[in-house]
FIDOMI-556737 format. One line per 4 residues: number of its first residue (from 1); their letters; for each residue x, y, z of C-alpha. Coordinates in Angstrom, 3 decimals. Layout:
<atoms>
NUM	A	X:Y:Z ~ ...
</atoms>
This chain:
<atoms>
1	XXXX	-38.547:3.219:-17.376 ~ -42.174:3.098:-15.916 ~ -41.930:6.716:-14.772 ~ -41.981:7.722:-18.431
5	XXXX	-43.973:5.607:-19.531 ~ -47.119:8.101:-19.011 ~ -45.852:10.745:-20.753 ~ -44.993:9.014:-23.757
9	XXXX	-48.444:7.309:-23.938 ~ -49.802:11.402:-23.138 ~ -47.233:12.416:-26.219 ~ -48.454:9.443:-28.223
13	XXXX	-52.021:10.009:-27.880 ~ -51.938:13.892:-28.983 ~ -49.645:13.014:-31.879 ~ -52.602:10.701:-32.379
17	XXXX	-55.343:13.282:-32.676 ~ -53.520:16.469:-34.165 ~ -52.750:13.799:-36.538 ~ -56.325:13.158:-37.658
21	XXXX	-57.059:16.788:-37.250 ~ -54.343:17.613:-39.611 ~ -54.905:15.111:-42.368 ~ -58.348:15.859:-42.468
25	XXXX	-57.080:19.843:-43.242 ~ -54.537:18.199:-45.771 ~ -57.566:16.093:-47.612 ~ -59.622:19.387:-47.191
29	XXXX	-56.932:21.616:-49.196 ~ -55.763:19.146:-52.102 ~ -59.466:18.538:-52.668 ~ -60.961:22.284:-52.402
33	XXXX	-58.193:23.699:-54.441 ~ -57.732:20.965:-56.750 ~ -54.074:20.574:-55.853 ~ -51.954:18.167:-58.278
37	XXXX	-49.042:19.198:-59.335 ~ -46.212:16.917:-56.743 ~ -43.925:19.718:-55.720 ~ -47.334:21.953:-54.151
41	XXXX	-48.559:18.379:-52.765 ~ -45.378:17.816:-50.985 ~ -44.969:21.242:-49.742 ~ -48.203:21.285:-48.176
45	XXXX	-47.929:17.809:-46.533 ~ -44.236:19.426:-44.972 ~ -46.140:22.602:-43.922 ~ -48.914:20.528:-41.911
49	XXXX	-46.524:17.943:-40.749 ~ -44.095:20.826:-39.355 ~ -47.809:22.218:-37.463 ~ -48.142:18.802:-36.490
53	XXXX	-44.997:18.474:-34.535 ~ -44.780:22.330:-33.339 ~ -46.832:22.548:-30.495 ~ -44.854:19.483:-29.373
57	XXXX	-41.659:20.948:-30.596 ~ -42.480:24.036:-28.822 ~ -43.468:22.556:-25.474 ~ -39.808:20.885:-25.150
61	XXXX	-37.420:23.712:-26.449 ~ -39.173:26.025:-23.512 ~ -38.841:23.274:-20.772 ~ -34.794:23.680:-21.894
65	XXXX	-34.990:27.197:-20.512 ~ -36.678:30.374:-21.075 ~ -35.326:32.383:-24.133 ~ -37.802:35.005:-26.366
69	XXXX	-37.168:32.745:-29.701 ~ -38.661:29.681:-27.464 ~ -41.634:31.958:-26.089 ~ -42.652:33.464:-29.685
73	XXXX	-42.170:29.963:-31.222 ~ -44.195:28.459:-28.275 ~ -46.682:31.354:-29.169 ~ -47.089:30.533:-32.784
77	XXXX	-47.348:26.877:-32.179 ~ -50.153:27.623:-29.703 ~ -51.881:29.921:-32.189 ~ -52.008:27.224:-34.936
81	XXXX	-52.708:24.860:-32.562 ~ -56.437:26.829:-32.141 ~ -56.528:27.574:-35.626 ~ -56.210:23.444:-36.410
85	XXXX	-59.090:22.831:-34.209 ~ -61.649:25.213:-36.527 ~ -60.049:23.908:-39.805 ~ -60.614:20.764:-38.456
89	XXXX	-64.299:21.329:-37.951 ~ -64.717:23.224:-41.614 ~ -62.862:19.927:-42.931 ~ -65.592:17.952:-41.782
93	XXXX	-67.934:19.915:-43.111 ~ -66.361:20.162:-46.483 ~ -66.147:16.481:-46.840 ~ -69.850:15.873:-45.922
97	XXXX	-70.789:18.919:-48.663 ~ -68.347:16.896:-51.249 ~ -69.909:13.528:-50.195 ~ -73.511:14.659:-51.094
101	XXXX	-72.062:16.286:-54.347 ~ -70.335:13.063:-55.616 ~ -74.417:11.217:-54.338 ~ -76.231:13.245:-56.022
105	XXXX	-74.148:14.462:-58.725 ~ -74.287:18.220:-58.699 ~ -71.914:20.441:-60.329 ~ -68.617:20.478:-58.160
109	XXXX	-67.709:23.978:-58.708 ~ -70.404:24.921:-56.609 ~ -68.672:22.456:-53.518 ~ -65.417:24.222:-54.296
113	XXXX	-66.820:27.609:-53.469 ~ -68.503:26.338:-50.448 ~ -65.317:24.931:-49.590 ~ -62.966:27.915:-49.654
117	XXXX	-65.980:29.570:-48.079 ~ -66.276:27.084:-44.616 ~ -62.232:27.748:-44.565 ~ -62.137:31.126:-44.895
121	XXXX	-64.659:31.141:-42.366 ~ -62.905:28.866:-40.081 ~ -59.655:31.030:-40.400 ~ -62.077:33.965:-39.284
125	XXXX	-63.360:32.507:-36.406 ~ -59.800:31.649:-35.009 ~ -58.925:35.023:-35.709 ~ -61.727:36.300:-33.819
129	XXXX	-61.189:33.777:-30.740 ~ -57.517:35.275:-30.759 ~ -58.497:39.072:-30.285 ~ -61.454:38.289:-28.009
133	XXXX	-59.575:36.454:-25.590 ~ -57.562:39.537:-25.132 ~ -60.505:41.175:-24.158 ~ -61.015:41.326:-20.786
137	XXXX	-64.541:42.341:-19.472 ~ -65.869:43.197:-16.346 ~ -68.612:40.857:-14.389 ~ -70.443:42.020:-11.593
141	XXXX	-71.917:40.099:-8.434 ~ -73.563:41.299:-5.002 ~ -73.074:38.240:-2.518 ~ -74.845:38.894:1.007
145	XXXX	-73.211:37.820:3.909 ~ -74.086:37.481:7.306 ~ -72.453:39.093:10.311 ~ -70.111:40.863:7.601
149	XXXX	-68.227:43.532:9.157 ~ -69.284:47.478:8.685 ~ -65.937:47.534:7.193 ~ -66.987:45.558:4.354
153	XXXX	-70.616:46.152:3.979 ~ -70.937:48.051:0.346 ~ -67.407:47.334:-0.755 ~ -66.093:45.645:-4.055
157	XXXX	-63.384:42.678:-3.724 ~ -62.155:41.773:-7.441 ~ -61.541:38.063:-8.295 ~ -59.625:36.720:-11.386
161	XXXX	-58.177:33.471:-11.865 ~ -56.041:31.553:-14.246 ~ -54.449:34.402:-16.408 ~ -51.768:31.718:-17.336
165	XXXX	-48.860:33.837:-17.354 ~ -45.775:32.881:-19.310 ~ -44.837:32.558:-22.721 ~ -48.382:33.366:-24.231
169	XXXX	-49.471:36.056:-21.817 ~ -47.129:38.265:-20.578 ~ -46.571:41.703:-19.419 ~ -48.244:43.502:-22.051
173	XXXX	-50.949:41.805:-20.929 ~ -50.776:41.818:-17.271 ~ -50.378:45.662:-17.578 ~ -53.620:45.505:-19.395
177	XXXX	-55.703:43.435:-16.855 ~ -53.452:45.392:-13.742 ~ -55.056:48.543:-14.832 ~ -58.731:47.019:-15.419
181	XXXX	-58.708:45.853:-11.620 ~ -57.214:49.442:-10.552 ~ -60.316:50.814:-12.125 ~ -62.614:48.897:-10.079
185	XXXX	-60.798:50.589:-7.326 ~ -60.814:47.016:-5.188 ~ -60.914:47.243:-1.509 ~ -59.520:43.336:-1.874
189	XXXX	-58.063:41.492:-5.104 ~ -58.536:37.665:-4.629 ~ -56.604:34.674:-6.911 ~ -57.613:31.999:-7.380
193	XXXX	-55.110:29.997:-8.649 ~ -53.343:29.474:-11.980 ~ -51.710:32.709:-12.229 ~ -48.583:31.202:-13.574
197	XXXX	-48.870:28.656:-16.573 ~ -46.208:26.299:-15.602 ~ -43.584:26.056:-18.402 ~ -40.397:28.619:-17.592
201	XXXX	-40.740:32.321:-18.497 ~ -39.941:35.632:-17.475 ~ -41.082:34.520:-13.964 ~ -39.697:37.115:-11.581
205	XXXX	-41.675:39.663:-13.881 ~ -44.384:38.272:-14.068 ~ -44.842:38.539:-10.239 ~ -43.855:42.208:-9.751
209	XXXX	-47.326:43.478:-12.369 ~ -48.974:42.300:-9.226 ~ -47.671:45.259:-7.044 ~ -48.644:47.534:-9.102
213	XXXX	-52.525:46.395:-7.594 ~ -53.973:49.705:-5.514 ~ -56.234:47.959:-3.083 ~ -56.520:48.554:0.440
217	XXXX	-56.669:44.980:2.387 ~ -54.334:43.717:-0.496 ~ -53.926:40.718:-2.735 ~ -54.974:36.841:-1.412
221	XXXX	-53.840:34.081:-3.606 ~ -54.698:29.719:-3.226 ~ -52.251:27.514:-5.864 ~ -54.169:25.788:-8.879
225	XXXX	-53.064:22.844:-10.669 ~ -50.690:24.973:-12.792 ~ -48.619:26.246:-10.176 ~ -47.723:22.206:-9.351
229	XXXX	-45.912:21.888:-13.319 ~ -43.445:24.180:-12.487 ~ -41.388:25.035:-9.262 ~ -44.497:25.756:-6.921
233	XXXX	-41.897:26.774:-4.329 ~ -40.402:29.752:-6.289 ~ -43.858:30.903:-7.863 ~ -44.597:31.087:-4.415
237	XXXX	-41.910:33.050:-3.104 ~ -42.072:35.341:-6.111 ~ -45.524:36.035:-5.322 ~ -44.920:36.893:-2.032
241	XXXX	-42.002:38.993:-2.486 ~ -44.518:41.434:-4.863 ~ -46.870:41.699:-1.663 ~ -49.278:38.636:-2.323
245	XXXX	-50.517:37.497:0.680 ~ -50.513:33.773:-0.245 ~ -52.500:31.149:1.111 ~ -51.540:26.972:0.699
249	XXXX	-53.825:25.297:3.199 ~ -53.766:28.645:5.279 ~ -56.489:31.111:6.921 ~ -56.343:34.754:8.004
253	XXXX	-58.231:37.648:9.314 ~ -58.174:40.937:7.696 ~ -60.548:43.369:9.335 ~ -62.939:40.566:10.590
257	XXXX	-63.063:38.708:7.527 ~ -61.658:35.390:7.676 ~ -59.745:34.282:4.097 ~ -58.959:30.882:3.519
261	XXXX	-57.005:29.417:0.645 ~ -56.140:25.687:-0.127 ~ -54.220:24.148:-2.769 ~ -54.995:22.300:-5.508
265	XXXX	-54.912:18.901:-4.841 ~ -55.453:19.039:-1.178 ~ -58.570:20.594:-2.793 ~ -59.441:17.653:-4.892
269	XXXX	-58.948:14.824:-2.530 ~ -62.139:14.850:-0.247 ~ -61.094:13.165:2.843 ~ -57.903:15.607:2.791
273	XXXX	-59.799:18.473:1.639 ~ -61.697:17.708:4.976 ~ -59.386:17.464:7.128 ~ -57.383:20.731:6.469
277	XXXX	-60.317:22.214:6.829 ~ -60.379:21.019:10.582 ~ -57.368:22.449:11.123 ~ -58.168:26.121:10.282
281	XXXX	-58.896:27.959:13.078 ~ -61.805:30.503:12.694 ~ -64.497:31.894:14.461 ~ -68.208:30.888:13.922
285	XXXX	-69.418:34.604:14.376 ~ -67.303:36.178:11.333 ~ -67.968:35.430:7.964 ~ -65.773:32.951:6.130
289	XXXX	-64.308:33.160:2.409 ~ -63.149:30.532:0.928 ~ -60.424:30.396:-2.399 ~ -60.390:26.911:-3.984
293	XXXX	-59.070:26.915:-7.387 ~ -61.713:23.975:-8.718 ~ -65.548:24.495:-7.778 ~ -65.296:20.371:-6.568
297	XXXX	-66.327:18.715:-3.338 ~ -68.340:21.852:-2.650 ~ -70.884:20.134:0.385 ~ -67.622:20.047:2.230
301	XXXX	-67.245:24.055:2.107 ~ -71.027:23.908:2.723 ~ -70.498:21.669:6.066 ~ -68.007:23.999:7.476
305	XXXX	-69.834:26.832:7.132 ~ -68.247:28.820:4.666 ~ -70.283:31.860:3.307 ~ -68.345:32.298:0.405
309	XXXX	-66.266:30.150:-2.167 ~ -64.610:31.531:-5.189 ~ -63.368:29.152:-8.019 ~ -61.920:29.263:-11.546
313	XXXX	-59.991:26.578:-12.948 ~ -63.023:25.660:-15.802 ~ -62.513:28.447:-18.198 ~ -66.250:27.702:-19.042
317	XXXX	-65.031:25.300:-21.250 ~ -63.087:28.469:-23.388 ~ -63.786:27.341:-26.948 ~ -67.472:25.894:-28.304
321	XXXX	-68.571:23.447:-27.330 ~ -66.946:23.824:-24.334 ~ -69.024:25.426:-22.362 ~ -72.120:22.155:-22.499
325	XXXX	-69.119:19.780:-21.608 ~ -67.655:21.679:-18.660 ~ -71.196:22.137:-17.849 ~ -72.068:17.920:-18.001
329	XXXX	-68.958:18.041:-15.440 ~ -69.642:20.760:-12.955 ~ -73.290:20.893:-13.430 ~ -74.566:24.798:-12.512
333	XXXX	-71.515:25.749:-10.772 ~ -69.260:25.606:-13.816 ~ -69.654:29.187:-14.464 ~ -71.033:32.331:-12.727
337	XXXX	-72.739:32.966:-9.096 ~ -74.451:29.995:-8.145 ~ -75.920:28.503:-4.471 ~ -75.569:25.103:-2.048
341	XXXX	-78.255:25.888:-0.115 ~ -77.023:29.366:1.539 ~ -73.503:29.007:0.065 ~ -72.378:31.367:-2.276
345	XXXX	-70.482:29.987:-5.025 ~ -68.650:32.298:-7.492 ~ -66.941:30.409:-10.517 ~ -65.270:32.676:-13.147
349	XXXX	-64.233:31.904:-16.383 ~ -60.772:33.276:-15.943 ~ -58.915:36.198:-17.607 ~ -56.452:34.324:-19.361
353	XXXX	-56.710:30.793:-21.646 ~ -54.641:27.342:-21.852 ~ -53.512:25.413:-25.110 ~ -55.228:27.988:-27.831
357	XXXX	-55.203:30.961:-27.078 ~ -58.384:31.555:-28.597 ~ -62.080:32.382:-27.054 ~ -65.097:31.313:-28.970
361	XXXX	-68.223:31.481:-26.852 ~ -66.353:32.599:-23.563 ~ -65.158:35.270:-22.438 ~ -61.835:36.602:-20.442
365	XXXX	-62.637:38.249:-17.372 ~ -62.658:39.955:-13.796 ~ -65.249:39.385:-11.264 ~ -66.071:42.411:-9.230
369	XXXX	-67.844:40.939:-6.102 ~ -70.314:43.393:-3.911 ~ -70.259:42.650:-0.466 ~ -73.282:43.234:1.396
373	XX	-74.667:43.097:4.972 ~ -77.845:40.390:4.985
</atoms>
């Protein structure tokens, strides 16, 4: 009984606030469109309680199993579920413009058409966060390292973490950012964790768009958090078996660069993230990389001498106002190429995006990372 009694209070609690979020839509409508008559008042408190439930809904019919009616539900659900969040924030706003109507007594037609005005424009702006987050761009860094090989001296490695793939992104998509990273023609393609999203999909796949990569020293992947909600064994072997080198508390040398990769929570935890550290064997004189999904407990990197970490997991906060929070949380190494002391810390905002699918203020992308001789 105890074992579920955290996800019901995690169920409870988002019932909670989608609840708020969609009666504040529901007072929004009836009062913007002057909405009386019972039978449209009914109807639209089914509609919004049926988006209330869906994302919920949606979440437990794909856990059941995979099936393309539970991924395009899933997908509409998630959709809506973006959508809510900027109707939410015109509701607001329409009930403070309504509020200083009714104070001051101004003519109410005029709150009505800046009403359907803040929703069309919050429909718009979910609309926009939907197309832009299928976007990907293309973000370019030149990290300096010392002692780096001849080998590597003027070449491009491409990073990209959580893409998310599953019932939201799939291989439409992965064909998409597959031939973006081609075009940077990568002498190394680096992961850094959430490649998978973690509910059941097309898995097997999803995997094999990643040997369709053209790069030389080939593809290095470290688990995120995301790999741990579904069977991090099988993601695992499916990664392998479409060439990914991957790397779960693990180090190796390609060409006199060392690559390390460690997991997510062995990651989080300092004192472990420590001590598997100690037990990589590497060699002072060759540069070190370092894949860590989360940019946390970054001194420890810093103490063992690592030239170069590469993170994701923050999104940069994905959707306004996002970006300041993650920012209060990671300070300056939330997002983009950042320092600890002569530590180079890359943090990208990912290529792919979790609950809505929507960017607003972010952007999906690759990271194409310059190595140069210091």
């Amino acid at each position: 009984m105890k074992s579920i009694l955290p996800f019901v209070y995690i169920v409870s609690f988002a019932i909670l606030i989608l609840g708020i979020g969609h009666f504040a839509i529901y007072k929004s409508i009836i009062t913007v469109f002057d909405i009386t008559n019972r039978q449209i008042v009914n109807l639209t408190r089914i509609i919004l309680t049926f988006g209330l439930i869906s994302f919920i809904l949606a979440n437990f019919i794909i856990q059941l199993s995979y099936t393309r009616f539970g991924a395009l539900f899933y997908q509409v659900s998630a959709y809506w579920l973006g959508t809510v969040y900027f109707l939410f924030l015109a509701s607001i706003i329409i009930l403070i413009v309504y509020s200083i109507f009714h104070l001051f007594s101004l003519p109410i037609i005029y709150a009505k058409t800046i009403g359907i005005l803040v929703i069309v424009i919050g429909l718009g702006i979910s609309f926009y966060g939907i197309l832009h987050s299928y976007n990907i761009l293309t973000t370019k860094y030149t990290v300096s390292i010392d002692n780096l090989p001849q080998e590597w001296d003027g070449k491009n490695v491409v990073l990209f973490a959580d893409s998310h793939f599953g019932n939201v992104r799939n291989i439409d998509f992965g064909k998409k950012l597959i031939n973006k990273i081609n075009d940077q023609n990568p002498k190394m393609v680096l992961i850094a964790g959430d490649y998978y999203d973690g509910p059941p999909a097309n898995n097997r796949e999803i995997a094999s768009l990643l040997s369709n990569i053209k790069a030389e020293n080939g593809i290095i992947f470290a688990p995120g958090n995301h790999e741990d909600y579904g069977n991090s064994v099988i993601y695992k072997e499916l990664l392998a078996n479409a060439g990914v080198e991957v790397l779960d508390n693990k180090v190796i040398n390609i060409k006199g660069l060392q690559i390390a990769g460690i997991n997510y929570s062995s990651g989080s935890d300092e004192n472990i993230f420590i001590q598997t550290l100690k037990t990589f064997i590497t060699k002072d004189d060759l540069p070190k990389i370092l894949i860590k999904h989360a940019p946390t407990n970054l001194s420890v990197a810093d103490e063992a001498q690592y030239d170069l970490v590469v993170s994701g997991h923050v999104h940069n906060g994905q959707i306004w106002p996002g970006p300041w929070i993650t920012k209060k949380i990671y300070k300056e190494f939330s997002y983009g190429l950042n320092y600890l002391n002569e530590m180079a810390i890359i943090t990208t905002s990912g290529v792919g995006t979790w609950g809505p699918p929507q960017r607003v203020g972010t952007d999906s992308e690759i990271v194409v990372i310059e190595l140069k001789k210091k």
